[in-house]
Residue, then its C-alpha position, 0 to 999 in steps of 0.5 A: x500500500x503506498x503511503x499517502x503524500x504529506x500535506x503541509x502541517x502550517x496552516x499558513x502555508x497550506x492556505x498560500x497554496x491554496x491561493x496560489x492555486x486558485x489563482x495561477x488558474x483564474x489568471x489562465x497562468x497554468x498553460x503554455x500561453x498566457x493573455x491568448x499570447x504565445x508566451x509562457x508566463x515568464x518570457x510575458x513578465x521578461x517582456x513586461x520589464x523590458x517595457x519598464x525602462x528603455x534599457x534594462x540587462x538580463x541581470x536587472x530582470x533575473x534579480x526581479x524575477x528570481x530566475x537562473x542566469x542560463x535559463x533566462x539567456x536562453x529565454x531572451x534569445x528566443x524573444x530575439x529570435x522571434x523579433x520582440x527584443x532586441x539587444x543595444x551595447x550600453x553608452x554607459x558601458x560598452x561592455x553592457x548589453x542592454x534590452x529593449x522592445x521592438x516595434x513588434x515587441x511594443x506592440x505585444x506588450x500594450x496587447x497583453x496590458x490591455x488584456x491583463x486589465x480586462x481579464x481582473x476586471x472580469x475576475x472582479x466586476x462583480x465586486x462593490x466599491x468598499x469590497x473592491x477597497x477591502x481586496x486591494x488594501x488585503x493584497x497590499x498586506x499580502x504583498x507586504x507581509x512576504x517581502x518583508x517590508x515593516x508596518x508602517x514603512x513608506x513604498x513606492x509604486x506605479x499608479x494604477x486606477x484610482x490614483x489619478x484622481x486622488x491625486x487631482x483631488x489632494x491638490x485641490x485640497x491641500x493647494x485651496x486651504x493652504x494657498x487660497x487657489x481655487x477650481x481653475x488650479x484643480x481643472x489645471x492639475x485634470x488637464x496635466x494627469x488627464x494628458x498624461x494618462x491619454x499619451x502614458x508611454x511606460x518606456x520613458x514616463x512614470x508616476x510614482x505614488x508612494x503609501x504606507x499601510x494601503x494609504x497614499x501619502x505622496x506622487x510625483x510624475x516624469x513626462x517627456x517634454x522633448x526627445x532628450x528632455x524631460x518634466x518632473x510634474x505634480x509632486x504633492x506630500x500628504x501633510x502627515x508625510x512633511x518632514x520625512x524626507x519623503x518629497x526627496x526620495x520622490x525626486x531621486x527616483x524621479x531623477x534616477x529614472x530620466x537618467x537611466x531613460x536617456x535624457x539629457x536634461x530634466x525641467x520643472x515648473x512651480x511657483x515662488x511661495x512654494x518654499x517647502x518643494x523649492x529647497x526638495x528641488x534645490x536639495x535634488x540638484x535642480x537650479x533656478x533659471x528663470x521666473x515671471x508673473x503668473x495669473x492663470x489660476x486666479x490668483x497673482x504669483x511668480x512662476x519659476x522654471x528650474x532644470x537639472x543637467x542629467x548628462 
């Protein structure tokens, strides 16, 4: 008689398999393709974060991905084979080979994207809106509890639905009761996210929006204003987050991004009464190049225009 094969005793890990089950397969994640795409779920997420930045290395994306050195080599060349990916030799360093999508790679991406919204939305669909902000804040406590990030620490992430409004409206809030500007500086601030959202392209934008236990403290967005230059745009601390050195860190990432995308040169624009966010850009290496009045929101300031030279 075969003996029967164990089953994990910690309830904990019986209850993440569990899940993992159930989930790999809502996701259709268990076949040899994955979003009705010719991939396994691995060469889609090797393509995922090639999409993130225009350059990456085989070694940045095995660090995220936790995958062997070989077995990605000869994953990357199958993408290359079939004219997803293609490899550059670094500026930085020619020894360096870095990978970036082609045309027929970009257009597979955006494919995928679309269908991997559509498909949770379908999983979810169903779902009200305080049980929608019951699963995402259980799924940021998950995510949390098995990286190992502490309670209460401040993380970093990409917007996704939802955030571009709380962004619009914590500018109108905090902007109106702290400076007087009213419904012409909030319609500015849906403009700038509503143009970012219509032409959001991920290899050279970004929004950061930063949270602690599931609630947003912070953003700050990187846009592209010319082909070598780029705009940091709509900073906004929480007023619990002042004086924790969380409006500098947005900047860095900020900063560090554009570099790693290639620009030569990043802007800003803001106004001279803003004190707090001048001395975050001056701390960040930006320096003031020019200002002059401003009245467009209604109320009379002084707009400043500071750079950074990224080369």
């Amino acid at each position: 008689m075969e003996r029967p094969i164990a089953t994990p005793a910690d309830p904990a890990i019986a209850a993440i398999r569990r899940f993992s089950r159930f989930y790999t397969a809502r996701i259709g994640a268990v076949g040899r393709s994955y979003l009705g795409v010719d991939l396994t779920l691995t060469e889609s997420r090797t393509i995922y974060e090639i999409a993130q930045g225009d350059g990456v290395t085989a070694r940045d994306i095995g660090a995220v991905l936790g995958v062997d050195a070989g077995y990605l080599s000869r994953l990357i060349s199958r993408l290359v084979r079939a004219g997803l990916v293609e490899r550059r030799t670094s500026l930085a360093d020619r020894r360096e080979r870095l990978l970036v999508l082609t045309g027929k790679g970009r257009d597979l991406y955006a494919l995928m994207d679309t269908r991997s919204s559509r498909e949770i939305e379908a999983a979810i669909g169903h779902l009200g809106d305080d049980d929608r902000a019951r699963l995402t804040g259980a799924v940021a406590e998950v995510e949390r509890l098995m990286s190992g990030t502490p309670a209460g620490a401040v993380t970093l992430r990409a917007h996704r639905p939802g955030d571009m409004g709380w962004v619009v409206m914590r500018h109108a809030e905090i902007y109106a009761r702290e400076y007087g500007w009213g419904e012409r500086f909030e319609a500015m601030v849906a403009e700038i996210v509503a143009a970012f959202i219509r032409d959001f392209d991920p290899s050279r934008e970004r929004c950061w929006i930063a949270e602690r236990d599931g609630v947003r403290l912070g953003s700050v967005f990187v846009v592209a204003q010319a082909a070598d230059v780029a705009k940091l745009r709509l900073l906004i601390l929480d007023p619990a987050a002042r004086g924790t050195g969380l409006g500098r860190r947005l900047v860095r990432e900020a900063v560090a991004f554009a570099r790693a995308c290639g620009y030569r040169r990043m802007t800003l624009w803001t106004q001279s009464c803003l004190t707090a966010a001048r001395a975050i850009y001056l701390s960040g290496g930006f320096r003031l190049v020019s200002s002059e009045p401003y009245d467009e929101i209604g109320v009379p300031l002084t707009s400043e225009f500071w750079e950074i030279d990224l080369a």
